[in-house]
C-alpha positions in Angstrom: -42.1 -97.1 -198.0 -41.5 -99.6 -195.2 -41.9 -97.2 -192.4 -43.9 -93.6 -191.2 -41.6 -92.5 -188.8 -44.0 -89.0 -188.9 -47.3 -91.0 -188.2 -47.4 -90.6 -183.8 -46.3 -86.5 -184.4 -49.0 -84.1 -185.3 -47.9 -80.9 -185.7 -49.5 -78.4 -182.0 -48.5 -75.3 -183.8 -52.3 -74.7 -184.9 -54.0 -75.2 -181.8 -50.9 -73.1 -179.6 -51.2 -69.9 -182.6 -55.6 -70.4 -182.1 -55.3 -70.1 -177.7 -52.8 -67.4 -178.1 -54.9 -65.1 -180.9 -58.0 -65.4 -179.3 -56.7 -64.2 -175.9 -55.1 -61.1 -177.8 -58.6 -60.8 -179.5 -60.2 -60.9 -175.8 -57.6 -58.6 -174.1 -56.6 -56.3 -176.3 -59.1 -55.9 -179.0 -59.4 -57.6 -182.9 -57.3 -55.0 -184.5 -54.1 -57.1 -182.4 -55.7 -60.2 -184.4 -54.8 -58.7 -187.7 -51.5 -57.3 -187.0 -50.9 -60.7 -185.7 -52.0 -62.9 -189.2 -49.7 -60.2 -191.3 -46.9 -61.3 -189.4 -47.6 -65.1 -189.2 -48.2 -65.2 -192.6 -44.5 -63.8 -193.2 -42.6 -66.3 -191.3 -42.4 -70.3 -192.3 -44.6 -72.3 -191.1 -48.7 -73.6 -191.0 -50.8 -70.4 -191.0 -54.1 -71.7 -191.9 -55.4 -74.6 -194.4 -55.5 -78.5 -193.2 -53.2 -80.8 -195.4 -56.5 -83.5 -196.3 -54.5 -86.5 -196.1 -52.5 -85.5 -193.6 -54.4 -83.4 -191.5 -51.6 -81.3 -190.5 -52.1 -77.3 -190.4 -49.9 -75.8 -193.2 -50.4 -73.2 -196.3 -51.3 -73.5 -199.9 -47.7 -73.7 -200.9 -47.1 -76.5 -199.0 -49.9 -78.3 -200.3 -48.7 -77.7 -203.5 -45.2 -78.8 -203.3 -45.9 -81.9 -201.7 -48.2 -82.8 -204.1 -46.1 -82.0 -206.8 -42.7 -83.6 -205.3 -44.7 -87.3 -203.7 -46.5 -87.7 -207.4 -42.9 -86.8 -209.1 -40.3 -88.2 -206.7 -41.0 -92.0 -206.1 -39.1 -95.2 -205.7 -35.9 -94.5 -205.7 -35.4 -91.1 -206.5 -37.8 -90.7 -203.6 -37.0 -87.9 -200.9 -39.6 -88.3 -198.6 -40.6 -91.4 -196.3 -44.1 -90.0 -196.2 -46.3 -86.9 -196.9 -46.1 -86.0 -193.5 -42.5 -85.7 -193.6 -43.0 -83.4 -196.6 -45.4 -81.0 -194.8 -43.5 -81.1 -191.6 -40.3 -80.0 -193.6 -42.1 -77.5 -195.7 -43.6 -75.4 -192.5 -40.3 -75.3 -191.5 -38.8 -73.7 -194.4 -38.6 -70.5 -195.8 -41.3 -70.1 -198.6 -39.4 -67.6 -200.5 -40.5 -65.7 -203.7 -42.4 -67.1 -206.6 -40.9 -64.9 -209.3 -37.5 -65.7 -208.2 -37.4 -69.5 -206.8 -33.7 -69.9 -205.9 -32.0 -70.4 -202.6 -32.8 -72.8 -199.1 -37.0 -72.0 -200.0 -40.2 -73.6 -200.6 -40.6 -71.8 -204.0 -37.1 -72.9 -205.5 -38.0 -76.8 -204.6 -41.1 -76.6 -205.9 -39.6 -75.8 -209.0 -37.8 -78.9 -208.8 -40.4 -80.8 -208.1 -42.1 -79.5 -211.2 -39.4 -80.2 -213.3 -39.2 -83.6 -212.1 -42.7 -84.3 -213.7 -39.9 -85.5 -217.2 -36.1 -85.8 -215.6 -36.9 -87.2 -211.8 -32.8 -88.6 -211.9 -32.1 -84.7 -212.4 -34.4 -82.9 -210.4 -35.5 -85.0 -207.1 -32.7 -84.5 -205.1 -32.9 -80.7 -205.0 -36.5 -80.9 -204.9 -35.9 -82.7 -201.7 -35.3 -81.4 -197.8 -31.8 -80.3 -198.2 -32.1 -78.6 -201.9 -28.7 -79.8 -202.7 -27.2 -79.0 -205.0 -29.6 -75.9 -206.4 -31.5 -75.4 -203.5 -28.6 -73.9 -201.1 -27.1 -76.9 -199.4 -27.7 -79.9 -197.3 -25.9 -77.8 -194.2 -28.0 -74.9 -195.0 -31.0 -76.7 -195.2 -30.5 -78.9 -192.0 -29.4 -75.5 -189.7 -32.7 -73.9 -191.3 -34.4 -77.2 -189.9 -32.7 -77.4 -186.6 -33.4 -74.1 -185.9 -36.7 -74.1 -186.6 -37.9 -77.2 -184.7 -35.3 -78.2 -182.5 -34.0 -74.8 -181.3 -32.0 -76.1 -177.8 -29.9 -78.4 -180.2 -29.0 -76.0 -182.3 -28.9 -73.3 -179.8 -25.2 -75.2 -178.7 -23.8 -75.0 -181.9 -21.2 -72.1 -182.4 -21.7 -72.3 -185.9 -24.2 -74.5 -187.3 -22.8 -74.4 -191.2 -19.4 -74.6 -190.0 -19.9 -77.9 -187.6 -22.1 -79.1 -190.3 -18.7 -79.8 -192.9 -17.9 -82.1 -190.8 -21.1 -84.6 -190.9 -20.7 -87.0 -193.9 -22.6 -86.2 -196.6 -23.5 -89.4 -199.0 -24.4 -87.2 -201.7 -28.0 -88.1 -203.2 -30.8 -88.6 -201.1 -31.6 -92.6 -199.9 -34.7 -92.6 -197.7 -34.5 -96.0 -196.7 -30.5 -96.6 -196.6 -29.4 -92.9 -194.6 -32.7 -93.8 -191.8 -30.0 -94.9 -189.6 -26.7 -94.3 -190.8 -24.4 -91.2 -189.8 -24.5 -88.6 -192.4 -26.5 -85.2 -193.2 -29.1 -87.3 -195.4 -29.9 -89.3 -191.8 -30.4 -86.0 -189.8 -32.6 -84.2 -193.0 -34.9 -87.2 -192.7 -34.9 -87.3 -188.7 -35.8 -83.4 -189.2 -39.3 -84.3 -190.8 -40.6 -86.7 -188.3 -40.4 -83.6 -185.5 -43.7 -81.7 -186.8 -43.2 -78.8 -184.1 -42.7 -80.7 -181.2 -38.9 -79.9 -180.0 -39.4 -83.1 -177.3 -39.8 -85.9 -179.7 -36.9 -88.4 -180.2 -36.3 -87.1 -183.7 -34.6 -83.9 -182.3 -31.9 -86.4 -180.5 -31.5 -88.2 -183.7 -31.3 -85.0 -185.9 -28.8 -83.2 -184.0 -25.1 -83.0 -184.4 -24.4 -85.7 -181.9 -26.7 -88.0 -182.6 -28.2 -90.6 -180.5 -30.0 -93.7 -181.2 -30.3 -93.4 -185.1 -28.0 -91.2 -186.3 -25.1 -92.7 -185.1 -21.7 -94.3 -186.3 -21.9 -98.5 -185.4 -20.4 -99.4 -182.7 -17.6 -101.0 -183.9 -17.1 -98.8 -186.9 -13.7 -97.8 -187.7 -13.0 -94.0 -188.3 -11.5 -93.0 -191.0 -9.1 -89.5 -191.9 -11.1 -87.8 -194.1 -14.2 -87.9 -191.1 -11.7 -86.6 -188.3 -10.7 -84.2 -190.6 -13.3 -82.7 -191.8 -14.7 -82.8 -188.3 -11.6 -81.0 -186.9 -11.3 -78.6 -189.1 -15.0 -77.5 -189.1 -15.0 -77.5 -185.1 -11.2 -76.3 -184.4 -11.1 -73.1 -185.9 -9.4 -69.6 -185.0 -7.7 -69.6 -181.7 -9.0 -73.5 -181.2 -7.1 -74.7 -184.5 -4.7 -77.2 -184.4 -3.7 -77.7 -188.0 -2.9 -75.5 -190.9 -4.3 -77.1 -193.5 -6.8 -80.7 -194.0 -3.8 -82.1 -195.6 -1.9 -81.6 -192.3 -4.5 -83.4 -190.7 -4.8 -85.8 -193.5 -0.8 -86.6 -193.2 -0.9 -86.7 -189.3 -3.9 -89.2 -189.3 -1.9 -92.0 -191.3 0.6 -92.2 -188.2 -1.7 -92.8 -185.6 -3.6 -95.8 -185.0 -7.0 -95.4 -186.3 -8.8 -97.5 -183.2 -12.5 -97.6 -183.2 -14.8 -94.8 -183.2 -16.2 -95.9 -179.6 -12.4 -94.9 -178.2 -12.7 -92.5 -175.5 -9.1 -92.7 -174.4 -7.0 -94.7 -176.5 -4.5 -92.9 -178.3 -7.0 -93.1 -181.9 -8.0 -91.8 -184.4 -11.2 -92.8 -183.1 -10.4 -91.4 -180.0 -9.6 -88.1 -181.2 -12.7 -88.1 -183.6 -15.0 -88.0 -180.7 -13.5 -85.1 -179.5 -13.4 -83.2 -182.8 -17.1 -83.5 -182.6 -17.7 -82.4 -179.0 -15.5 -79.5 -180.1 -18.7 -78.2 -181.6 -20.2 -77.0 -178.3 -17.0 -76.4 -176.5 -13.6 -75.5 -178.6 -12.3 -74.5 -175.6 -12.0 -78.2 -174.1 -11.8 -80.6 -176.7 -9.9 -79.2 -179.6 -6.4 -80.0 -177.7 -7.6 -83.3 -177.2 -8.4 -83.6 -180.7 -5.2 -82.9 -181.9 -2.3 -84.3 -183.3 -0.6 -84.7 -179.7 -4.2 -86.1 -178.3 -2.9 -84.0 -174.7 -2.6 -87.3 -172.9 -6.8 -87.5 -173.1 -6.0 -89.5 -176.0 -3.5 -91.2 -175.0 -2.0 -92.3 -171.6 -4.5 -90.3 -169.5 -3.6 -92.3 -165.9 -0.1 -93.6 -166.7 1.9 -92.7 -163.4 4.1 -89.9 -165.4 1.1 -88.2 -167.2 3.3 -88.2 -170.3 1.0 -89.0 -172.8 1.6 -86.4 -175.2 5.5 -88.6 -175.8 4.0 -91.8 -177.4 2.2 -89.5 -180.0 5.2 -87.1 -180.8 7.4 -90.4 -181.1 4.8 -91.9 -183.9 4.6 -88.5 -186.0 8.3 -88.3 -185.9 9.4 -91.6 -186.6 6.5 -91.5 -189.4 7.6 -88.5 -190.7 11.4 -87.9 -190.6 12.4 -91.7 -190.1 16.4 -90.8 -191.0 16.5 -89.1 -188.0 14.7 -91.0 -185.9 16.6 -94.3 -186.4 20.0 -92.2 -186.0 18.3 -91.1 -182.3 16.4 -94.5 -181.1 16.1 -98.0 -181.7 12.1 -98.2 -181.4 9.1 -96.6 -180.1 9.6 -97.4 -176.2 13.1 -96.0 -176.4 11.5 -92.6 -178.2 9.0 -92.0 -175.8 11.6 -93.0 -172.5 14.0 -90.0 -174.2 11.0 -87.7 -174.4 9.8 -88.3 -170.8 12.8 -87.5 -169.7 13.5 -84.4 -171.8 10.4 -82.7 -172.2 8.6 -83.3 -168.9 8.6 -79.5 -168.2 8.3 -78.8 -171.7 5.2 -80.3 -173.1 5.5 -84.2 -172.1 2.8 -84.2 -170.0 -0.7 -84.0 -170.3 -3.1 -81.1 -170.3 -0.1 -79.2 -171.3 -2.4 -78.3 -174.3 -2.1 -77.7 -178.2 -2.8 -75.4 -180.4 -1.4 -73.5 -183.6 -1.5 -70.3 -181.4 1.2 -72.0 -179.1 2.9 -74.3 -180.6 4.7 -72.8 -183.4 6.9 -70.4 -181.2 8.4 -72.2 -178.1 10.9 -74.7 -176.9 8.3 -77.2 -176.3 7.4 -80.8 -177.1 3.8 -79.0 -179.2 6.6 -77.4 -181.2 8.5 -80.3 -182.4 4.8 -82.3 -182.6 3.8 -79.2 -185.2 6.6 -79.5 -187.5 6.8 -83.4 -187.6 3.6 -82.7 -188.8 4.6 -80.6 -191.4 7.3 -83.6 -192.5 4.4 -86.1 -192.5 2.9 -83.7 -195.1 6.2 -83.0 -197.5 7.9 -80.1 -195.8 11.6 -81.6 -196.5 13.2 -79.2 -193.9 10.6 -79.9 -190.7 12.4 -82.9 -189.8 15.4 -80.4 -188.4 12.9 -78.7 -186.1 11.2 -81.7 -185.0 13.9 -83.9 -184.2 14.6 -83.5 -180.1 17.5 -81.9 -179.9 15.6 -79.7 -182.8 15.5 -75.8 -182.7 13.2 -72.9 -183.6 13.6 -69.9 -185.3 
């Protein structure tokens, strides 16, 4: 491997679990010592023997399954960048049961890494941190993880499986290529390099808004099935704003897709960043993640905060172009009409969207929704979501 990015984290959990026994020992008496091991010994984690090469606390297990899976799993069906990583990953995990080595455990990768010993293509992937695809999952296994050693960052999550479908997975497991690219595989390996510490930088980089690693580049261009798979995961329930991924899907070809570094440009990019902030608060972004964008998206500081027009205008002439070339001659003409018609009813911005809302009113969110559903193949939407357009 080219780089340790374990090597400056040792994990404290050894000497913090010594201070704390002994001064149960001295307070309270050794029989609080032993209830104490019993239940140490239950939970994940180092409870006693020191990895030699490493010199990390940990358990037999552990010792074991990174031997097994850095003798089995090399070059490029490697899942580790070093045995440190290994260790560090395998305290935090469940050990689970030897007789029955299945789900997001020690035991069931182990088994892996066993079998990897004759059919490494087959077996070193699931032997791996996230155990996909027999070990649970990648989201399962990174939740575990994030829990366990970065708990503020995943302490903000709503639901940590459910945000998780929206992080790219790459399938596989690339050491070397996901170190610092935006996907699960990126955040898995970040996870490794914590070692108990919840302040080092790996937590930033292993969490779902990454920073300095884990990141999209700069100039990166979104693309639908990311948003998607974002906004779905993130906008859910009361905070949803499309039936279906193929809604989104559909609604994402009429927009411009703009750069995922948009903040307020009327993108797909734009709208991606706010799918993902959805995670911590639905409550906020998911409107501005919408089809609409709710003028955040959009034409924010234009002096008639109609920014929700331009949008409508696209997924409408996109969708149900017959009738929107009988009604306007371009774009501008579209969004002047709307302005004018709909600036009590939806035009302007922070009028908010959602599926709750917008299927039942006499607004411009209602019209948006089913020139959606015309983007997507509904042959009588267009009807609804022309402008002069009515609901029943």
């Amino acid at each position: 491997m080219s780089f340790d990015p374990t090597a400056p984290f040792v994990s404290r959990r050894p000497f913090l679990l010594m201070g704390w026994l002994s001064v149960l020992c001295l307070s309270g008496g050794c029989t609080l010592l032993i209830g104490a091991e019993k239940r140490v010994e239950e939970e994940p984690g180092a409870t006693g023997p020191i990895d030699e090469e490493t010199q990390i606390s940990t358990n037999d297990l552990c010792i074991e399954y990174c031997d097994e899976v850095m003798d089995h799993c090399t070059g490029g069906n490697a899942v580790y960048a070093s045995r440190s990583s290994c260790i560090n990953t395998c305290n935090a995990l469940p050990p689970g049961e030897a007789a029955e080595p299945s789900g997001n455990t020690v035991q069931c990768r182990l088994r892996r890494a066993r079998g990897a010993a004759s059919a490494p293509d087959e077996e070193c992937v699931a032997a791996g941190p996230g155990g996909d695809p027999s070990c649970g999952s990648n989201c399962e296994a990174w939740c575990e993880l994030l829990e366990h050693e970065c708990p503020d960052d995943a302490e903000v999550l709503a639901d940590c499986e459910a945000t998780c479908e929206g992080i790219a997975d790459r399938g596989g497991f690339d050491v070397d290529g996901s170190y610092e690219r935006d996907d699960i595989q990126c955040r898995l390996i970040h996870l490794g390099a914590v070692g108990g510490d919840p302040e080092s930088p790996h937590c930033g980089h292993a969490r779902y808004i990454a920073s300095e690693k884990c990141i999209p580049e700069s100039d990166a261009q979104p693309t639908c099935q990311d948003y998607c798979a974002t906004t779905m995961a993130n906008c859910r329930g009361s905070h949803a704003v499309y039936d279906t991924e193929d809604d989104c899907i559909a609604a994402c070809g009429a927009l411009p897709l703009g750069r995922l570094e948009d903040r307020v440009e009327n993108t797909i990019g734009c709208r991606s960043y706010h799918g993902r902030s959805s995670s911590q608060d639905p409550g906020t972004h998911c409107d501005h993640a919408s089809a609409t964008g709710d003028g955040h998206c959009g034409d924010a500081t234009g002096d008639e905060n109609t920014g929700n027009c331009e949008s409508y205008c696209r997924l409408f002439g996109a969708g149900c172009s017959d009738e929107f070339d009988a009604a306007f001659s371009g774009l501008s003409p579209c969004v002047e009409a709307c302005e004018n018609t709909f600036d009590d009813r939806g035009a302007a911005n922070d009028t908010f969207y959602s599926l709750r809302t917008a299927r039942d009113e006499d607004s411009l969110q209602c019209r948006v929704y089913f020139a959606v559903k015309a983007l997507a193949g509904d042959d009588e939407a267009c009807e609804k979501a022309s402008p002069s357009g009515t609901y029943d």
